[in-house]
VEXMIPA-108037 format. One record per residue (C-alpha): residue in one letter; z, x, y. Coordinates in steps of 0.2 Angstrom, whole numbers, padded with zeros to 4 digits, always signed. Each point is the difference from the previous one (the first is absolute). Layout:
<nodes>
AZXY
...
</nodes>
This chain:
<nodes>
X-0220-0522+0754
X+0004+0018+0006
X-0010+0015-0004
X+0004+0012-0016
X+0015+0007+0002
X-0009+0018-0005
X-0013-0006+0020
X+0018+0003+0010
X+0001+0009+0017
X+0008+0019-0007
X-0006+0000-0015
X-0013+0013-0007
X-0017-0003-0007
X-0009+0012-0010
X-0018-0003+0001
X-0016+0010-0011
X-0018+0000+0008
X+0009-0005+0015
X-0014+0010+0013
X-0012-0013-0001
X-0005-0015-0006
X+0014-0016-0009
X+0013+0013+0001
X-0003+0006+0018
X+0002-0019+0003
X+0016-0003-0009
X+0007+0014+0007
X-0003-0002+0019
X+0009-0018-0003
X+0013+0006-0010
X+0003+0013+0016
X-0001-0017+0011
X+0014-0009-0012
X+0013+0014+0003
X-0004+0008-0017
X+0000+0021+0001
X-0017+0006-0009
X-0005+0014-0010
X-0019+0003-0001
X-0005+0008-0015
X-0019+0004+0000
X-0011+0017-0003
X+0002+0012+0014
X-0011-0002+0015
X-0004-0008+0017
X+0001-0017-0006
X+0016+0001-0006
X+0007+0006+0018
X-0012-0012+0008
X+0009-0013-0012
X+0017+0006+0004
X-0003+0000+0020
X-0006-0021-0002
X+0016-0004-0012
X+0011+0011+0012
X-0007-0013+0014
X+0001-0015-0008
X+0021+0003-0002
X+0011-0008+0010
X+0007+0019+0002
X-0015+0005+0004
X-0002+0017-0008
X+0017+0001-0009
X+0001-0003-0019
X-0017+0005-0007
X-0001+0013-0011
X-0017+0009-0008
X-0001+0006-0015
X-0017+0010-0007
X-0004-0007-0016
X-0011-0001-0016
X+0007-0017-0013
X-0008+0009-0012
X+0011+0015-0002
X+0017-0005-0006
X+0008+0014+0010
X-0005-0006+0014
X+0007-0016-0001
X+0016+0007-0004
X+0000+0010+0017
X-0005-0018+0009
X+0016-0007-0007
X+0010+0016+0004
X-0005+0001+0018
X+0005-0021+0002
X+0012+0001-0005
X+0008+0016+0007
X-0007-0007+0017
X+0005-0018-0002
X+0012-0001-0016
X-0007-0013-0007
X-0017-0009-0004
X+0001-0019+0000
X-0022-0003-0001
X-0010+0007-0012
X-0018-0001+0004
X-0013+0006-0013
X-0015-0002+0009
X-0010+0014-0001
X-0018+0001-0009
X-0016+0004-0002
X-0018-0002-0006
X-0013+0001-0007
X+0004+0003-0018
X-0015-0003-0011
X-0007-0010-0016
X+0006+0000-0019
X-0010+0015-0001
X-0003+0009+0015
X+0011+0010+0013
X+0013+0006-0010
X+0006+0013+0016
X+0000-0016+0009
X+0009-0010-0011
X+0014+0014-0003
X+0003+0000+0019
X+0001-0022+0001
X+0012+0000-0014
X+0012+0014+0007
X+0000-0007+0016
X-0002-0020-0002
X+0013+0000-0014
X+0009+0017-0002
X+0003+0001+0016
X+0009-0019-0002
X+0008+0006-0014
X+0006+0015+0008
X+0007-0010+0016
X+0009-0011-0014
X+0007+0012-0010
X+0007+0011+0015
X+0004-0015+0011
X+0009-0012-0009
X+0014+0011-0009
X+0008+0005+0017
X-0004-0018+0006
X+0009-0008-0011
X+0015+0011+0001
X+0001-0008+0018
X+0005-0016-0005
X-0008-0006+0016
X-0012-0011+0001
X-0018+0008-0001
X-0018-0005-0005
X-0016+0009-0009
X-0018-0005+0005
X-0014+0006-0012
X-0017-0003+0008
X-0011-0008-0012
X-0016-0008-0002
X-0010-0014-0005
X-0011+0013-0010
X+0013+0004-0011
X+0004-0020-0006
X-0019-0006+0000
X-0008+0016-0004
X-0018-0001+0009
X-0013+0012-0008
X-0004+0015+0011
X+0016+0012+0002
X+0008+0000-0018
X+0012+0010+0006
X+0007-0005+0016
X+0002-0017-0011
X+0008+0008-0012
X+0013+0010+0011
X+0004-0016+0011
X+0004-0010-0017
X+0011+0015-0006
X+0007-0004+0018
X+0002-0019-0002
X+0008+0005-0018
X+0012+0013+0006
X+0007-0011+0015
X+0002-0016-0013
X+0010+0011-0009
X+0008+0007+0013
X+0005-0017+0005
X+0006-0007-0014
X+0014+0015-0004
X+0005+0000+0019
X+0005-0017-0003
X+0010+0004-0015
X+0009+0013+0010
X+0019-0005+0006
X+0001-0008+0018
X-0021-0003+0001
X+0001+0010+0013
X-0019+0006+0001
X-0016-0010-0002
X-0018+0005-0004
X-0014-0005+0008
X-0020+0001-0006
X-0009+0000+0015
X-0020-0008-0002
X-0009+0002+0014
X-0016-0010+0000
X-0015+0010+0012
X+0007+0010+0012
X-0010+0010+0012
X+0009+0017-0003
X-0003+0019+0000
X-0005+0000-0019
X-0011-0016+0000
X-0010+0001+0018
X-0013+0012-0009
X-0008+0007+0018
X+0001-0017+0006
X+0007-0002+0019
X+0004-0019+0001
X+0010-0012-0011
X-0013-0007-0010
X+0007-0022+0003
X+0005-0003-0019
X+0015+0014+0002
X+0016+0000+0008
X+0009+0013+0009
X+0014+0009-0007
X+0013-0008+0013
X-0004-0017-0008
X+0003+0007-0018
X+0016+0007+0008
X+0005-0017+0007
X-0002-0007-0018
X+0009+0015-0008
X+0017-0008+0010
X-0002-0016-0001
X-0002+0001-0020
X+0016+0011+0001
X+0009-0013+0009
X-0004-0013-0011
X+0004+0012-0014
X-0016+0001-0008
X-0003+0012-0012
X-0021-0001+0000
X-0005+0000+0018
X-0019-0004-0004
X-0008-0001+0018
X-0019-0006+0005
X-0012+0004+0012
X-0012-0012+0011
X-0011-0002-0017
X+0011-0001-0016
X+0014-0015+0002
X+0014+0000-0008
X-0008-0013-0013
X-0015+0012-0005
X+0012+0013-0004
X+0010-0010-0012
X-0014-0007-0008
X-0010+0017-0001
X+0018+0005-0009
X+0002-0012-0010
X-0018+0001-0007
X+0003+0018-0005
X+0017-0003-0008
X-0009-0013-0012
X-0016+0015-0004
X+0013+0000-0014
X+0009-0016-0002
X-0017-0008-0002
X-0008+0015-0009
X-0015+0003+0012
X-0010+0018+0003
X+0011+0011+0010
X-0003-0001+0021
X-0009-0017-0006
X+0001-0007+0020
X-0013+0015+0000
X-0010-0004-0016
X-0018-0009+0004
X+0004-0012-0014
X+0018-0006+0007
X-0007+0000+0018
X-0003-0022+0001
X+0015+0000-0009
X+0012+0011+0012
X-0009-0009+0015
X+0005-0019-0007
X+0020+0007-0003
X+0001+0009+0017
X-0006-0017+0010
X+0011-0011-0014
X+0015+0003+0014
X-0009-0009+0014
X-0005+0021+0005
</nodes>
């Protein structure tokens, strides 16, 4: 089975929180596929740095990348990442919504903090969207939008309340998404929620140097990211060298019936459910 259509050699790829990190990753092997790249991250040396590895991994080598300075979270600036594609490239066939940040902070606490992981974890999605996919779909080529989510937002561990609750706004917003591309004449354009497991980035190695041996490297998420695309799956939920595939769906499912089966909220959490959670989780041979 070939690759999307949208991951062909000539085709352009527009990629947030591209200086570092999952989308760094993405878009040096989008550059080695043939793809042109625009980088949209905040101004800085990283971003150049980022630009000089993608321009390196292009069969071109140098030709077809393009940089554009960018904050997700103001909507203006989105607007001039799509102007500048597409007045370099005339089209945009891969939207990546990737970038993000953290901490936030508890139900209570952080409030500053929590204003700036919403406009940027999920405004800044619904900005790309919102922008993006208008101009896209007057293409009538075949395209793609990947929406970097998180495991955070479908199980909701305590700690971050709202870095959970701006990844499930993400989850939301993408299945949505989905569902009226879909409904849109010639199906033209897919959505994609992206759910990496741990992944040693910028935003989670915390002063840390080496790869602690549960996480894996934003290449492998990367490698995951096409190969779900290929198959034409829509929730590309990835794991590490800890959490299988198994635990997660088990971990999910356990959440989803909090309500079916009327238990305290975050009951995998709960001293009084933990027996309980252990017994269902190894129910699946896990």
């Amino acid at each position: 089975m070939n690759d999307h259509p949208a991951l062909a050699a000539g085709r352009v790829a527009v990629i947030t929180g591209a200086a570092s990190g999952i989308g760094l990753a993405a878009a040096r092997r989008f550059a080695a596929m043939g793809l042109k790249i625009c980088l949209a991250d905040l101004p800085g040396d990283e971003l150049e740095q980022a630009a000089s590895e993608v321009a390196a991994a292009s069969p071109a080598q140098g030709g077809g990348v393009l940089t554009v300075p960018t904050d997700v979270s103001r909507l203006a600036d989105v607007q001039a990442l799509k102007e500048a594609a597409y007045a370099t490239y005339g089209e945009v066939a891969v939207l990546m919504n990737n970038a993000g940040t953290a901490p936030g902070g508890g139900p209570w606490e952080h409030i500053d903090r929590w204003r700036h992981v919403l406009e940027v974890n999920l405004w800044g999605v619904i900005n790309g969207v919102q922008t993006f996919v208008p101009s896209m779909l007057e293409q009538k080529t075949r395209c793609a939008v990947i929406n970097t989510g998180s495991k955070q937002g479908i199980t909701c561990p305590p700690g971050d309340t709202a870095y959970n609750v701006s990844k499930a706004g993400v989850k939301v917003l993408t299945e949505a998404l989905a569902h009226s591309l879909r409904n849109e004449e010639g199906q033209r354009i897919t959505a994609h929620l992206l759910i990496p497991g741990s992944t040693f980035t910028g935003m989670t190695r915390r002063g840390r140097t080496e790869k602690p041996p549960g996480a894996w490297m934003p290449d492998q998420v990367v490698d995951m990211l096409i190969e779900g695309m290929k198959q034409g799956d829509f929730y590309i939920l990835c794991p590490d060298n800890e959490v299988t595939r198994q635990i997660d769906n088990r971990r999910i499912l356990w959440a989803a019936q909090d309500i079916t089966e009327n238990r305290p909220a975050l009951s995998r959490w709960h001293a009084d459910y933990a027996a309980s959670f252990e017994r269902f989780l190894h129910a699946a041979g896990e």
